[in-house]
N, C-alpha and C positions, 0 to 999 in steps of 0.2 A: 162436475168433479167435486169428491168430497174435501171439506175443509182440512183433513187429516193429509188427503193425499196432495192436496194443491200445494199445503206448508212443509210437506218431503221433497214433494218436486222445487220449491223456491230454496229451500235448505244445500238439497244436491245441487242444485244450478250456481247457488252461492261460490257454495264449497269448489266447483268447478272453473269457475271463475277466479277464483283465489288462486287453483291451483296454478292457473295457464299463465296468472299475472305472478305467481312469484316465479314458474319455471324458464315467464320472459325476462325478469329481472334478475336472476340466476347468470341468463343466456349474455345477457349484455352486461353486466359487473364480468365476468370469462373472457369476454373479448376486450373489456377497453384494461388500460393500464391502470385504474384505481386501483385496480388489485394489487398492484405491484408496491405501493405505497405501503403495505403491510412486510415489507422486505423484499417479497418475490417470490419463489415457487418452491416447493418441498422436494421437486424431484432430483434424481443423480445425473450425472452425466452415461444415458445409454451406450454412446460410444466408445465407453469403456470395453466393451467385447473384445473389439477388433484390435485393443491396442496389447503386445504383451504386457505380464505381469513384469517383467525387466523394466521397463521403459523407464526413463529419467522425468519425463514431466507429461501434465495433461494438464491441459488449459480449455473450459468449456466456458461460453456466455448460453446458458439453458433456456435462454426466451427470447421470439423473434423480435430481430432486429426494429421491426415499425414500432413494436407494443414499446420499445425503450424511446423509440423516438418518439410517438404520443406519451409519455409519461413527462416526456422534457419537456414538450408543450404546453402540459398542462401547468408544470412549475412553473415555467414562461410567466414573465408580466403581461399581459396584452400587446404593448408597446412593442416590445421586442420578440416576439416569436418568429417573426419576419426573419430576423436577424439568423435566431434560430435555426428557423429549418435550410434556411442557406450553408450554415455552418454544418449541418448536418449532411446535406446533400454534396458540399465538399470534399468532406470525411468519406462520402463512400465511392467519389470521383478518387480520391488521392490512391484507397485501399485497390482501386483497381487499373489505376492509370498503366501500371505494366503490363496489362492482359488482353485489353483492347477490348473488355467486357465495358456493357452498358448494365449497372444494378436495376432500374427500376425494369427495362423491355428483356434483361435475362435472365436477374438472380429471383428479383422478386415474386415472378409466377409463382414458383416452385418450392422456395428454403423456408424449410418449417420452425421449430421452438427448439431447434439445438443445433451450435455449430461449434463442434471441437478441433483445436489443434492439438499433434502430438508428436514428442522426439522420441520415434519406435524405438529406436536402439541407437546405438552408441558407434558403429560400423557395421553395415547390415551386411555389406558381402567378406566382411574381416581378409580382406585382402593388402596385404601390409606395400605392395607394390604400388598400388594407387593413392596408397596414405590414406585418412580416414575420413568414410565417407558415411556420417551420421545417415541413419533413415526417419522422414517427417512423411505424415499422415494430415491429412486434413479432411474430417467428419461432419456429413453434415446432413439433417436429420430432411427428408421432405415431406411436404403434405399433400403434393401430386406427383407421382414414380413417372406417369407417363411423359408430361412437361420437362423431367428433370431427364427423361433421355433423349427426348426430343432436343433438347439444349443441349447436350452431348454430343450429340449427330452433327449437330449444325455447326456449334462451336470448334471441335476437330479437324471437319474438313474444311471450314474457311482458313483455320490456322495454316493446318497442313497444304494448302493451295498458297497463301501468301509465303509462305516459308519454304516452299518447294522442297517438302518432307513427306514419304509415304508413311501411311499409318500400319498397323499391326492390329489386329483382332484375335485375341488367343481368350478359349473356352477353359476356366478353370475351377475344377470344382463346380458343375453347375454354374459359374459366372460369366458375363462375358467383359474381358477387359479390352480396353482402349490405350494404346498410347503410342509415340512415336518409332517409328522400328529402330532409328538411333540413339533411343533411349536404353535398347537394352547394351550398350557396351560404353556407354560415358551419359554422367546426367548433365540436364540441360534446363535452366532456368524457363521456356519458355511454354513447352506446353509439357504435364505432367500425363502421368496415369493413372485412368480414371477406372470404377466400377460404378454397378448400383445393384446392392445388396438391399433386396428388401424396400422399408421406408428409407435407407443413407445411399448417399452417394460419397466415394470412397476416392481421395487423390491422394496419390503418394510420389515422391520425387524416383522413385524405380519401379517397375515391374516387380519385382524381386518382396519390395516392403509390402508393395501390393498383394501379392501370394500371400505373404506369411499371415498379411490381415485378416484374410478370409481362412487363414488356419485355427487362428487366435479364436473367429467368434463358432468354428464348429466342433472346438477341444474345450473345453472348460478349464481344463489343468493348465490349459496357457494364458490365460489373458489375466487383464488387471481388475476384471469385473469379479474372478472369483479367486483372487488372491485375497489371501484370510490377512496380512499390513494395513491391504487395501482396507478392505469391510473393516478393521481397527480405525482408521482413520477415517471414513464414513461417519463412525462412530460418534466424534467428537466434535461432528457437525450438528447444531442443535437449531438452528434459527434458519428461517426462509432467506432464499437467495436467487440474483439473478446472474453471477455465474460465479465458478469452483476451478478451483486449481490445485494440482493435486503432485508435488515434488519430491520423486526420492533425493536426496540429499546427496548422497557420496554417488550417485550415477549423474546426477547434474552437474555435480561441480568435473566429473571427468570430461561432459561436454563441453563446461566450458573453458576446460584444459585441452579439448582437443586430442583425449588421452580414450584408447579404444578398450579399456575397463579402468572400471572403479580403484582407486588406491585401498580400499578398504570394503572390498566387495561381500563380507559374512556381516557387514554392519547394518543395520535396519533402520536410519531414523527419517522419518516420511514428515513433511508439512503440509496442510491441508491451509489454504484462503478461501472464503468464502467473501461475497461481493455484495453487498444488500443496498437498498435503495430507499430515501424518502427524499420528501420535497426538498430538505434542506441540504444533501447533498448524497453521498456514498460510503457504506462503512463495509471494509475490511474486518473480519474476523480469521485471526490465526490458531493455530493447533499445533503445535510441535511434540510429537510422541517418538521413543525410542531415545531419545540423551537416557545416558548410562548417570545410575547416581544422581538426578534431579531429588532434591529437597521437596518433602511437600510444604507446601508455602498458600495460605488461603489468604484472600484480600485483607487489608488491614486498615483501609480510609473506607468511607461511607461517604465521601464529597471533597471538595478542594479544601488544602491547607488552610489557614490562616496566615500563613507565610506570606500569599499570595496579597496581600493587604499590601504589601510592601511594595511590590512589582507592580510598577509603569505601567500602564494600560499599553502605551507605547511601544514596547517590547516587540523584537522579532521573534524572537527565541525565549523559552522559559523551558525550564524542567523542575517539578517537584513533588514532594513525597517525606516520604516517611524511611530516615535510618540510610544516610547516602553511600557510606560503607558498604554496605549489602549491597545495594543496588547498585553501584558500580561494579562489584564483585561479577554480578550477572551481565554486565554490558562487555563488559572484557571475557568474558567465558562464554558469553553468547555471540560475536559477532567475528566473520573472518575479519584477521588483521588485515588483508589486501581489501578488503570491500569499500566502496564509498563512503559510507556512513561511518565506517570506522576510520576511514582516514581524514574526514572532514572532521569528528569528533576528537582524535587526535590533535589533529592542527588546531582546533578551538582550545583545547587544554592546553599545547603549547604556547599559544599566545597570551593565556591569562597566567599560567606561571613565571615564564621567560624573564619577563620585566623588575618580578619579584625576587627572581634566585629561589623560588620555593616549589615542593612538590606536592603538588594539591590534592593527590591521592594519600601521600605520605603524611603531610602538615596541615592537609581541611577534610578531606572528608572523612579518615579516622575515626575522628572525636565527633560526628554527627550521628548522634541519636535518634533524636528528637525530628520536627517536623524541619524542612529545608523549601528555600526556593532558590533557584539558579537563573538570570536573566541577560540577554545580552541586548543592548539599544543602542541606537543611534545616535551616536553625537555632534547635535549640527554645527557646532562651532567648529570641529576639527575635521569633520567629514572620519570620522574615525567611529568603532564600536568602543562603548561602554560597558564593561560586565557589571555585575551587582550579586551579591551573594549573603543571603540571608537566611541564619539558623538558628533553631530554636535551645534554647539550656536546658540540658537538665540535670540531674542530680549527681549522675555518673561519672559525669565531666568538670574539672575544676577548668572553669574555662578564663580565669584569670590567669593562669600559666600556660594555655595554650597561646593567648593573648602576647602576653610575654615573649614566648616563644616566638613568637611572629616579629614581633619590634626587634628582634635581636636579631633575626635573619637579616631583617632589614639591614641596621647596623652593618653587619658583617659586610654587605656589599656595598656599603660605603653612601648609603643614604641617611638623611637626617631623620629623627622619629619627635616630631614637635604636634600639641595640642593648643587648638585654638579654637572660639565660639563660633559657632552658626545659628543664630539666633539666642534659644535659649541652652542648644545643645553645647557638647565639648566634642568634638571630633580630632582626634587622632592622622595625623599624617604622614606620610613615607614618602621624602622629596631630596631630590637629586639640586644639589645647588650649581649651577654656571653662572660666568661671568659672563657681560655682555657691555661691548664698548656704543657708545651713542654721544657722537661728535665730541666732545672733548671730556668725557666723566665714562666713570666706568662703574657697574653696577652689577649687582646680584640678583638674578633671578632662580625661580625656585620650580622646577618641573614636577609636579607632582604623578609619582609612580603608582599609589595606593594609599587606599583611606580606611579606617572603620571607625567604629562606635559601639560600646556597651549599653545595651540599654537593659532595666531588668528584666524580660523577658528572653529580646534576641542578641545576638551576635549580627553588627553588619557589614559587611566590607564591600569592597568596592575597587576599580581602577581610578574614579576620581574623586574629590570632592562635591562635584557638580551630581552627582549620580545618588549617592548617600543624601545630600540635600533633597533631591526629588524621591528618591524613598521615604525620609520625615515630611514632607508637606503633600504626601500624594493624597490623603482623605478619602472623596471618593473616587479619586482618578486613577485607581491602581488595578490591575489585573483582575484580581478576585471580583472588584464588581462591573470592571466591560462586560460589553452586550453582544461582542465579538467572541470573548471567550464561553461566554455562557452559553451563544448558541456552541459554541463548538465539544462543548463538552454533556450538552444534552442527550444526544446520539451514545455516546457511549456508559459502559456498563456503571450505575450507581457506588457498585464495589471495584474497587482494584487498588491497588498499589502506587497510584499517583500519574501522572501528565507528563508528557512531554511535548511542547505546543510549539508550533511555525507560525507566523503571521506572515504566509504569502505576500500579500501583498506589499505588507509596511519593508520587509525583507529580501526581498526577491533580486536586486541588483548585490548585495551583500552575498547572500548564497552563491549565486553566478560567477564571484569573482572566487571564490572560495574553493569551487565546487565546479571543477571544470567540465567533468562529466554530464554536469546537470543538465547546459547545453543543446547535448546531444540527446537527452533524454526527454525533454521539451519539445527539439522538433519532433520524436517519434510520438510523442504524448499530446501534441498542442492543442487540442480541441478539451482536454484536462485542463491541463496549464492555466490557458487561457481565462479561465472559469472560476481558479483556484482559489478562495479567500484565506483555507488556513489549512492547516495538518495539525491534528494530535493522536496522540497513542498513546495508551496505557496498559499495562498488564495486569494480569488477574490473576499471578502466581499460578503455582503449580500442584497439580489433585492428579492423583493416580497414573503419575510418569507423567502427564499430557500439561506441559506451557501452553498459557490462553495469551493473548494481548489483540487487542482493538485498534485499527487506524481507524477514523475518519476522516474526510477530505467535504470540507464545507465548502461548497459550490455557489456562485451565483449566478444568476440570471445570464 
């Protein structure tokens, strides 16, 4: 062999070699969950065909369920992985305990990289005699058609034999569906109706939702896959994810009114979540398109306040930003008054007014400009919350008469406004004086309602004395430089419009007592919950009609 042709042939051999080892390294980065670490996957929810363009909600996880569980694995410490996949193997015990399914010997064969839920419609047989009887769809994508009928077959007729129920087989459309013959005149929690379309396998709680599904994916003009809301709100999804949910608004909330149309059925406004994933925990990306009259609004911080220097590392709760007037404006124009979050943020506002006789929309956040931070902690002497509230001066604002304004309110209900040192400081107090008898003398105590402080920069107030103190001596022990919040504020977007942070953990019996609902939200969540270190969210204002904002949910081990 010539030297020419032997250094082609070692060249190509090279080259082939190369190829087979990147195409194996390709092969196996596809299968394990590393990849997932980059957020997740770029694809849609396909089962969007089957569902109509009406529908109220669609809820997809677009990657198999093992890749999420080897992804959790891999975050695992060593130590505890054990833990893990117990917890994990639970969660798919618990998701099927009413079905008398086994996941790993019947789901796992078969269920590929997509499993959507969906509320078809609002009343599928609109029959006002039986009251309303929402249609659900349950999509899910396979990666063997034959295993997943085979599981069909066998599933049905054990049900149908323990339940002493004959089944139905009716051909529709080129389909063949499955489900209990007393399912077509009352529905029934126990076994649904099933097709298998293709690569999905198709459950609906009627025969009826089931038909129209298989209508939705061979009309194009019906489904939600080629509704042009839809594809707008597609749109507005920009980042990998491992699953999407997809909410008309005024068709959801008639569900969960229970009401068989929308109050406002010519109105369009769609929310899209998106679900992304890293080591460090889970982040939520929202999209709100179609509010009428949204402002365009582009971020305005590039990082956390300076505010945040002031705020307790300790903190359950903080919120802060830039201009609290505006941004309240949008929490009240944003959130239903019946909703949790608005009514737990209600009751937090009344509990920090109340005390004062002041209206803290009216008489604090008015006059904030400048930069803010809001905090609520734990007071272990009284077993009681602490608020703290810190704003920044600026020019605009003669904050010596708002100040004023404050000590007169006090006044007015009949509290004392006396200044006294805290080391080198002067602090300001609003104290309710009672008597108090103690065996034969009787004495003045002094309950303190409310504290602030002028310092040249900020404004600070406060519920106690004790709180105001620990905002002047906090150095480095304050919010802005914990390592708790820093991770939690990694994850989300550089730019936006400020924080609003939970500390789980340090909070959680606080919230509970608050927050009744929460509860019941926990057990349905608790493989969450349980894991939860902290929640923050921020928003990213608003570009061309479309509300952005970010949850994170920092996770541990």
């Amino acid at each position: 062999m010539k030297l020419r042709s032997f250094l082609f042939t070692l060249v190509a051999g090279a080259i082939a070699l190369l190829l087979i080892a990147a195409i194996t390294l390709y092969w196996i980065l596809a299968q394990s969950p590393l990849n997932l670490l980059k957020g997740g996957v770029s694809t849609y929810p396909q089962a969007a065909m089957f569902v109509p363009k009406q529908a109220p909600a669609l809820v997809s996880l677009l990657i198999n369920p093992e890749k999420l569980e080897a992804l959790r694995q891999l975050a695992a410490p060593i130590s505890k992985r054990r833990r893990s996949r117990q917890e994990w193997q639970e969660l798919k015990t618990n998701l099927l305990a009413q079905t008398g399914l086994d996941y790993q010997r019947d789901i796992k064969p078969w269920l590929g990289d997509e499993v959507t839920l969906a509320i078809a419609s609002l009343d599928f047989d609109r029959n006002r005699d039986n009251g309303i009887q929402p249609g659900y769809l349950l999509i899910t994508k396979t990666k063997d058609t034959e295993k997943a009928k085979e599981f069909l077959q066998v599933a049905y007729s054990e049900r149908a034999i323990a339940s002493n129920r004959d089944l139905k087989f009716e051909k529709y459309k080129g389909v063949n569906l499955t489900y209990p013959s007393s399912l077509t005149t009352k529905q029934e929690s126990g076994i649904w109706a099933s097709a298998v379309v293709g690569d999905f396998v198709l459950f609906a709680n009627h025969p009826k939702v089931l038909r129209e599904a298989i209508n939705n994916a061979q009309a194009v003009d019906l489904n939600l896959t080629h509704a042009s809301f839809y594809q707008e709100a597609l749109k507005t999804i920009v980042e990998p994810r491992i699953g999407l949910a997809f909410i008309n608004l005024p068709a959801a909330s008639a569900w969960a009114a229970k009401a068989p149309i929308p109050e406002t059925p010519a109105l369009e406004q769609m929310l899209t979540v998106t679900l992304s994933a890293n080591l460090e925990g889970l982040v939520a990306q929202t999209a709100l398109i179609g509010v009428k009259g949204a402002l365009e609004q582009t971020p305005v911080l590039s990082g956390p306040v300076d505010t945040l220097a002031y705020v307790p590392a300790t903190s359950i709760m903080a919120a802060a930003g830039v201009d609290l007037d505006r941004f309240w404006q949008e929490i009240v124009t944003g959130l239903a008054p019946n909703s949790p979050l608005a009514q737990f943020i209600n009751r937090a506002i009344a509990s920090l007014q109340e005390p004062l006789g002041i209206d803290l929309p009216q008489d604090i956040f008015s006059w904030v400009r400048g930069e803010y931070a809001l905090s609520l902690v734990s007071n272990p002497d009284n077993k009681q919350l602490d608020w703290l509230f810190v704003a920044e001066k600026t020019p605009a604002t003669e904050v010596d008469l708002v100040i004023e304004h404050l000590d007169n309110l006090a006044k007015e209900r009949g509290l004392s406004v006396g200044n006294f040192p805290v080391d080198d400081t002067q602090i300001t107090a609003w104290t309710k004086l009672k008597t108090a008898t103690r065996q034969d003398s009787v004495s003045l105590d002094a309950e303190v309602k409310g504290a602030h402080i002028n310092t040249p920069k900020y404004v600070i107030l406060a519920s106690s004395v004790e709180a105001i103190a620990q905002a002047l001596a906090l150095d480095r022990n304050s919010l802005l430089n914990s390592k708790d919040f820093e991770r939690a504020v990694t994850s989300l977007p550089l730019k936006n419009n400020g924080y609003f942070y939970i500390n789980w953990q340090n909070g959680k019996s606080a919230f509970e007592k608050n927050i009744p609902l929460l509860r019941v939200i926990e057990l349905s969540a608790q493989s969450l919950f349980s894991h939860l270190r902290s929640l923050t969210l921020t928003s990213q204002g608003s570009e061309n009609g479309v509300r952005r904002a970010t949850v994170f949910f920092n996770l541990q081990a």
